[in-house]
C-alpha positions, 0 to 999 in steps of 0.5 A: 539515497535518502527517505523522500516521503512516509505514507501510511493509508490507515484504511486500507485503499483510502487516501493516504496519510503523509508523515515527518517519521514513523515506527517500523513495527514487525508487520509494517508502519505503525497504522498502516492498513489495520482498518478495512471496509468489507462487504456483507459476505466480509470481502474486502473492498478496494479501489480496484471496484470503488475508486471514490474511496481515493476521497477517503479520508481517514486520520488516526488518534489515541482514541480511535479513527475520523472518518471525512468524505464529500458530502458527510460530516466527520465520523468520529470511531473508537477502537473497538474493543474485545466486546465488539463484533467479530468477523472473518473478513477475506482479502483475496484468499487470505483471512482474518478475524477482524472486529467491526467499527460500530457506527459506520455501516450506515455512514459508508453504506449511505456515501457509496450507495451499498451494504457495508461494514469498517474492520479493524484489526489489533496489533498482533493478530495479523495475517501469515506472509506469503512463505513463496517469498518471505517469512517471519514472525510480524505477519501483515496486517490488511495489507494485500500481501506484504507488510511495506512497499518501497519506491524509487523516485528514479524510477518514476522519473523513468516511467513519466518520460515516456508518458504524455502527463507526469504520474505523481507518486500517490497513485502507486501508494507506498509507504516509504518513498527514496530518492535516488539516482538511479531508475529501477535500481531497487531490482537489484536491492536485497537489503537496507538499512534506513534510520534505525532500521533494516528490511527485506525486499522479498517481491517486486509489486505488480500493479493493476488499476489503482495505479490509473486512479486520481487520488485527489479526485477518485477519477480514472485515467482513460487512453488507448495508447499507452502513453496515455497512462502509467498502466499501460505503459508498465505493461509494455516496459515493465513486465516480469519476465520470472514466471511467479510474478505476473504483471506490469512492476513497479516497486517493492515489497519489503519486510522489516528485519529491524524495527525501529524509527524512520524519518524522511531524510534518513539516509539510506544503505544498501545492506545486500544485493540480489546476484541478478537483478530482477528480470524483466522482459523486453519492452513491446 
């Protein structure tokens, strides 16, 4: 098995950013998801309300962020200093105290036609992981949950066998992607050691209606059956029969237990294995 691809998505639900290497850092991929857009109330807004943000384009420097989207010239963001605004932003029952990106209210307030702010949060100040199934010292950034998702080509190859048009890897927004053999064999995955690093699998990821979204067009999937589109057929081959998980799976969430460099091509080792793996219910 090796890396096949690296993502980061430096704003939270924005298109995502393809990288040759990237440093693990304790709370995830150097970039990922440090930024956010949140409403007046500071909850943070997504695909799952707004999938036009899949035409986020958002590219990080040394000084700061570029914002593009259709129809508006660049934006051109420095990182916010210790003086800027400070909010409590809220991602599901979670929060953060974030600092706001002056400058960008009225260019996304403008481009998807209602009241909002860009959060940006420092290295360090992360959120606590979900003790239910992980713990550690590097926390998550804005993220929903977990600091890296993992996928499997194998498995997606599974997946698009049973759909009527092929599902690309973007829809389900990882951030490092390995090629392998085998399908859904990351169930059974506990630890890996890939390039200089190692990571914890701690919970497999459920998935919602993201994963019906375009992410070169913002555009929705539509279909009854569920060969139609990759959520419904998730839910009718890929439920999670372990009652603290709900939901149609696909993929990993993973914590990094060694930091360090990986580079698309690292092989990758697998460290530990789950007694049984992860248990999924009949299909329908």
């Amino acid at each position: 098995m090796r890396v096949a691809s690296l993502h980061i998505h430096p704003v939270k639900s924005g298109r995502a950013v393809d990288l040759a290497q990237a440093t693990l850092l304790p709370a995830g991929l150097e970039g990922d998801r440090r930024w956010m857009i949140v409403d007046e109330a500071g909850r943070f807004l997504t695909q799952r309300e707004e999938p036009r943000l899949a035409l986020l384009e958002a590219v990080p420097g040394e000084a700061g962020l570029t914002l593009r989207a259709p129809g508006l010239a660049p934006l051109m963001l420095p990182y916010p200093t210790g003086q800027a605004e400070h909010i409590i932003a809220h991602i599901w029952r979670s929060k953060a105290a974030a600092r706001v990106a002056e400058g960008a209210s009225a260019w996304l307030s403008g481009w998807l036609g209602r009241p909002l702010r860009l959060v940006w949060l420092p290295n360090g100040a992360n959120r606590p992981l979900n003790t239910a199934f992980a713990k550690g010292p590097g926390g998550v950034g804005f993220a929903d949950g977990y600091p890296v998702l993992i996928t499997n080509t194998a498995s997606l190859a599974d997946l698009n066998r049973r759909l009527d048009a092929p599902a690309p890897m973007n829809r389900f927004r990882a951030n490092i992607v390995i090629s392998s053999d085998t399908p859904w064999g990351e169930d059974g995955w506990s630890r890996l050691r890939i390039g200089e690093t190692e990571l914890e699998l701690v919970k497999p990821c459920d998935r919602c209606v993201v994963v019906t979204t375009d992410q070169m067009t913002g555009g929705r999937l539509q279909g009854d059956h569920p060969a139609h589109e990759p959520l419904r057929m998730l839910q009718r081959v890929r439920k999670s029969a372990e009652p603290r998980v709900k939901g149609a799976l696909f993929g990993w969430n993973a914590v990094p237990v060694t930091p360090g460099l990986i580079r698309v091509g690292d092989p990758v080792e697998i460290l530990a294995r789950r007694p049984e793996p992860w248990p999924i219910r009949p299909a329908v």
